[in-house]
C-alpha angles and dihedrals in degrees: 000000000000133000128255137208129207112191135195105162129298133119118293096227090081091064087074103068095036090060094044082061090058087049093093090043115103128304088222101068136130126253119283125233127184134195123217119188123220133170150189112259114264109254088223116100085172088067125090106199140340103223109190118180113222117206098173147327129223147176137222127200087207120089110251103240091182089240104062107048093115082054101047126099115247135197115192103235090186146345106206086159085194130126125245131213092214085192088073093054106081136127094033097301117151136204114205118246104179149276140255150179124263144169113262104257144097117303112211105167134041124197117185106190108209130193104231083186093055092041140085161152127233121200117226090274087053086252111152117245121221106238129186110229100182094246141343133282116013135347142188122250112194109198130223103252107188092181131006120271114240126222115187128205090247141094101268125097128240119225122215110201100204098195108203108204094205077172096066095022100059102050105188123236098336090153096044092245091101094244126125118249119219114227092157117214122183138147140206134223149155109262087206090057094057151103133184141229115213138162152132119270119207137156124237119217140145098278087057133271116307128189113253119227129203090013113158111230114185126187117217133205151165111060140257121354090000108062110138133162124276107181135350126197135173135226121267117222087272090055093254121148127177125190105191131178095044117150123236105279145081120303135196105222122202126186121192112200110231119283112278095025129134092215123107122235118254123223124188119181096193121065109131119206120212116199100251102022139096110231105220100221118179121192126195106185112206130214111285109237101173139280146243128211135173112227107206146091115281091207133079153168133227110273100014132138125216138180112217123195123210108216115212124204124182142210099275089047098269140131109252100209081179096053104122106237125201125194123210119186109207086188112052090164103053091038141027123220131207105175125212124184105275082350132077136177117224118193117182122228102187148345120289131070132307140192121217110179121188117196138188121169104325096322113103144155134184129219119210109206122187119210121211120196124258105262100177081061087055096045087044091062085047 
């Protein structure tokens, strides 16, 4: 059998003693895994602690379709039955939940069982803040596994990294009572398997360059038309962020700069991550002097008609409804353009691709749309 380790996040060092006790056990066991929990920092400056109560924590060698959980075979890795403060958990710090033993295999599914009666979160002034559970007692959390943990027949032991995204978990006030709804969001990976993006974040202005404090940096993944977010961080008051536990492969890395700054966002689409290595990743964030997008489908058929929208942003962060707009089509003969104001209708003539650009000032943004042609016409001769 091999071991198994189930991570939140402590320090490391505590792992030690906990194994050398296992040392006089017998020689037949299974492998030992153990799972170690980490998180994205919470957005709320205005919150005191996130106190989630694990129960346990299990794997499934069976992919988690989303409709077959009840169905699934599942071995209990660990029962720490603790609560977890997940804001101390940042920068890829982890605190030890246990460890297990387990068969050697692919894992393919991870469940972490919580207590929403034993947990709880705490505004600044240690206030208690009403959450919505989404219901009482205890509930199944089905983490986002991206590849299959691997448990070998040897004597190492396999850590599971379980990232807790508080960020996108606790939505605020969605219901206007002030309370946090709980939409939960984790993932699981294999520490081993990992690399690492870090850097320091600043902005650059005439007065000279200056660390930048509480921004948000995300780390995207996937491709077109499935991108989604694998792991978000904040940075620390030197300026420091560290997204751990990212599997080998290319990232988009965006960086906002915090709420009520002047600054613009930042966006790379290309931070590669090497198993093992930590990616260096600088950001100088620049004064934000407004922003232009095009609001519309970029996708047609023959024969269709759309309205498109220009959003306008200003300076201070906020949507200009007065800003002048002018169009511009660079494909007359693909599309067809009526202007309005901040509002334009497109009509498409015939397949191919079309440019529609929308300018104000010296903000401005172009929208490819791509123009199909119309089958049901086609079937329709036949």
């Amino acid at each position: 059998m091999s071991r198994l380790v189930v991570a939140a996040l402590a320090a490391a060092a505590g792992l030690t003693a906990c194994y050398e006790d296992d040392s006089s056990g017998p020689q037949n066991r299974k492998p030992l895994a153990t799972v170690l929990l980490t998180d994205a920092p919470f957005p709320f400056d205005t919150v005191q602690s996130v106190d989630v109560y694990v129960v346990s924590i299990s794997a499934s060698t069976q992919p988690d379709t989303g409709s077959s959980a009840d169905s699934m075979s599942w071995v209990t890795i660990t029962e720490p039955h603790r609560r977890i403060n997940l804001l101390t958990l940042q920068q890829g710090a982890l605190a030890d939940l246990g460890t297990g033993e387990v068969d050697p295999a692919q894992y393919r599914a991870i469940r972490v069982i919580i207590d929403g009666d034993s947990s709880e979160i705490r505004f600044a002034d240690g206030t208690p803040a009403l959450v919505h559970w989404g219901g009482s007692g205890r509930q199944a959390i089905h983490a986002f596994v991206e590849a299959a943990v691997n448990v070998p027949a040897s004597e190492e032991e396999t850590e599971i990294v379980i990232d807790f995204d508080v960020g996108r978990s606790f939505h605020y006030n969605d219901l206007g009572d002030g309370g946090f709804n709980f939409l939960p969001w984790i993932r699981a990976v294999n520490k081993a398997a990992t690399g690492s993006i870090a850097g320091i974040v600043q902005n650059d202005t005439a007065s000279g360059s200056s660390l930048i404090a509480h921004a948000t940096v995300s780390a995207w993944g996937g491709g077109p038309g499935n991108w989604n977010i694998y792991s978000t961080g904040t940075t620390d008051a030197s300026g420091h962020y560290r997204l751990a536990y990212l599997l080998p492969g290319t990232y988009i890395v965006g960086v906002d700069p915090p709420s009520g700054s002047t600054l613009g966002a930042s966006l790379d689409s290309n931070v590669a991550v090497a198993r093992g290595v930590e990616t260096q990743h600088p950001v100088t964030l620049s004064q934000f002097t407004g922003s232009l997008f095009i609001f519309g489908a970029s996708s047609m058929i023959v024969g269709d008609t759309n309205q498109l929208e220009a959003i306008v942003v200003n300076a201070q962060h906020e949507q200009d409804t007065t800003a002048v707009v002018t169009w511009e089509n660079l494909n007359n003969a693909v599309l067809g353009l009526a202007p309005n104001g901040r509002f334009a209708l497109v009509n498409s003539k015939i397949a191919g691709t079309g440019r529609i650009v929308a300018t104000s000032g010296s903000l401005t943004d172009t929208l490819v749309i791509v123009v199909f042609p119309d089958s049901s016409q086609t079937t329709a001769r036949k």
